[in-house]
N, C-alpha and C positions, 0 to 999 in steps of 0.2 A: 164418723171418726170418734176413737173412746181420747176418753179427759186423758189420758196420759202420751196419746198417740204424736207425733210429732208432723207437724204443717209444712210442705215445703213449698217454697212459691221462686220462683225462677226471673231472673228480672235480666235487664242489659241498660248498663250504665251510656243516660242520655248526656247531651249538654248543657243540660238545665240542672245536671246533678254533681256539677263539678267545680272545682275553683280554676285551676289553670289548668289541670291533666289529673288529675284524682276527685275521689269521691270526696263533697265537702264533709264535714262534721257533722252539720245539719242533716243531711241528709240519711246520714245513718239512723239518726231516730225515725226520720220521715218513714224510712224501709221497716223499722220494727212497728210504726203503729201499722201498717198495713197489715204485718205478719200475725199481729194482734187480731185486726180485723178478720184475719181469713179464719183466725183459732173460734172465734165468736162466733162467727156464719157457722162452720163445720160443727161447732158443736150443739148447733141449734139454739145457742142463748143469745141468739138476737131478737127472739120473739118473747121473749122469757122478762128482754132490758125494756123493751119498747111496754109490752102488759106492763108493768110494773112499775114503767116511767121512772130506771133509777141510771144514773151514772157513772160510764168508768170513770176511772181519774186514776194515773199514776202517780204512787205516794215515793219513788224512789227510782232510779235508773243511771247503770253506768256501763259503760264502752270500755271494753280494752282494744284497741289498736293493734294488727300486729303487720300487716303487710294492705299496700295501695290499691284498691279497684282505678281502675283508669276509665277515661274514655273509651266507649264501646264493650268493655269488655263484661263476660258473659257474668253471670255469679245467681249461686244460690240463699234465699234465707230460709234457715230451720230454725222454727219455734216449737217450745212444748214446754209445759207447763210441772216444775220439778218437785214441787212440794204449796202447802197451805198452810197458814196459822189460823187465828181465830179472826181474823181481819182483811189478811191479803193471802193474795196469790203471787208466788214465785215463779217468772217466767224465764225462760233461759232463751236466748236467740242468736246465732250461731249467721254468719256470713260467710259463706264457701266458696272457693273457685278453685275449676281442677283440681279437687280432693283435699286443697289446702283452707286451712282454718285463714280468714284476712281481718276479723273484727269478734269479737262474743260482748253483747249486751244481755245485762242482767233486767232485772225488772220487778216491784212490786206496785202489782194494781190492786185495785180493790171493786167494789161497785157500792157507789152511796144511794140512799133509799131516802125519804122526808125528815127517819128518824136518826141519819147519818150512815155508818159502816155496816153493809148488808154481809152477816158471817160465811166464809164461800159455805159451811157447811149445811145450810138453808140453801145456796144457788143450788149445791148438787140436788138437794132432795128435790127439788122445782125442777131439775134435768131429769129425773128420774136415776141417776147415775150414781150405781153403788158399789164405783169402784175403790176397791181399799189405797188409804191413803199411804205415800211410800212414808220409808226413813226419811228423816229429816237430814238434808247433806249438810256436812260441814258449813258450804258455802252458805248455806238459808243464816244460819249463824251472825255469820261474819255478816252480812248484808242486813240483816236487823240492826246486828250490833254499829254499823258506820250510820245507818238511816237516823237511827237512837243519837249515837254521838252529831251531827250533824243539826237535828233536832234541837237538841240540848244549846250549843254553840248560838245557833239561832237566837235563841231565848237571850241569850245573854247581852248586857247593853253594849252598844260601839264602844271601846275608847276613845278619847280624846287625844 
């Protein structure tokens, strides 16, 4: 699989993944670490995490909503990975049924090393993969930019 290719993994909505008759909230993320998992495996940097003994950790992630997976019902998730900064990786993941869009999560991971945030541009070189990096989309932007604000907010003391 090349770094830009896209992972599809085919799932059917259990009992264990539902609240009353849809897919829970929780569970959406549960499906994208998998989708994650599978982007890892396929691109061979599973042997790459484990040498090197460093770890992913997602610095950011968020769901849009737009129609219910139910009980039983069939559904795809597509991951790929849409752009890089100098710290993380932007992943895009995408939940399908019957052609229709039902969820899109967003995603910035990274992988941390002893000395902290490993640059993805060292993971490629350790891939061997010297695929050129795309345009930056709009969206990588915006998703800095709320992570940042976010960030910031944080920092700040509670009110009373």
């Amino acid at each position: 699989m090349g770094l830009l290719d896209e992972s599809i993994l085919n799932f059917r909505l259990l009992p264990n993944d539902i609240d009353v008759s849809k897919m829970t909230n929780d569970r959406y993320l549960a499906f994208m670490d998998l989708g994650r998992i599978d982007l890892v495996l396929r691109l061979g940097l599973f042997k790459i995490i484990f040498k090197n003994n460093w770890q992913p950790v997602i610095s950011f992630a968020t769901i849009r909503f737009r129609h219910p997976i139910r009980l039983f019902q069939r559904f795809q998730l597509k991951s790929k990975i849409i752009w890089w900064d100098d710290k993380s990786v932007y992943i895009e993941q995408v939940f399908v049924r019957q052609g229709r869009v039902q969820a899109t999560g967003y995603v910035l991971g990274t992988l941390l090393g002893k000395n902290g945030a490993i640059p993805p541009g060292e993971i490629l070189d350790k891939l061997g993969d010297d695929s050129l990096k795309p345009q930056e989309p709009e969206l990588a932007a915006k998703l800095r930019e709320m992570e940042s604000h976010i960030h910031e907010v944080q920092k700040e003391p509670t009110p009373l």
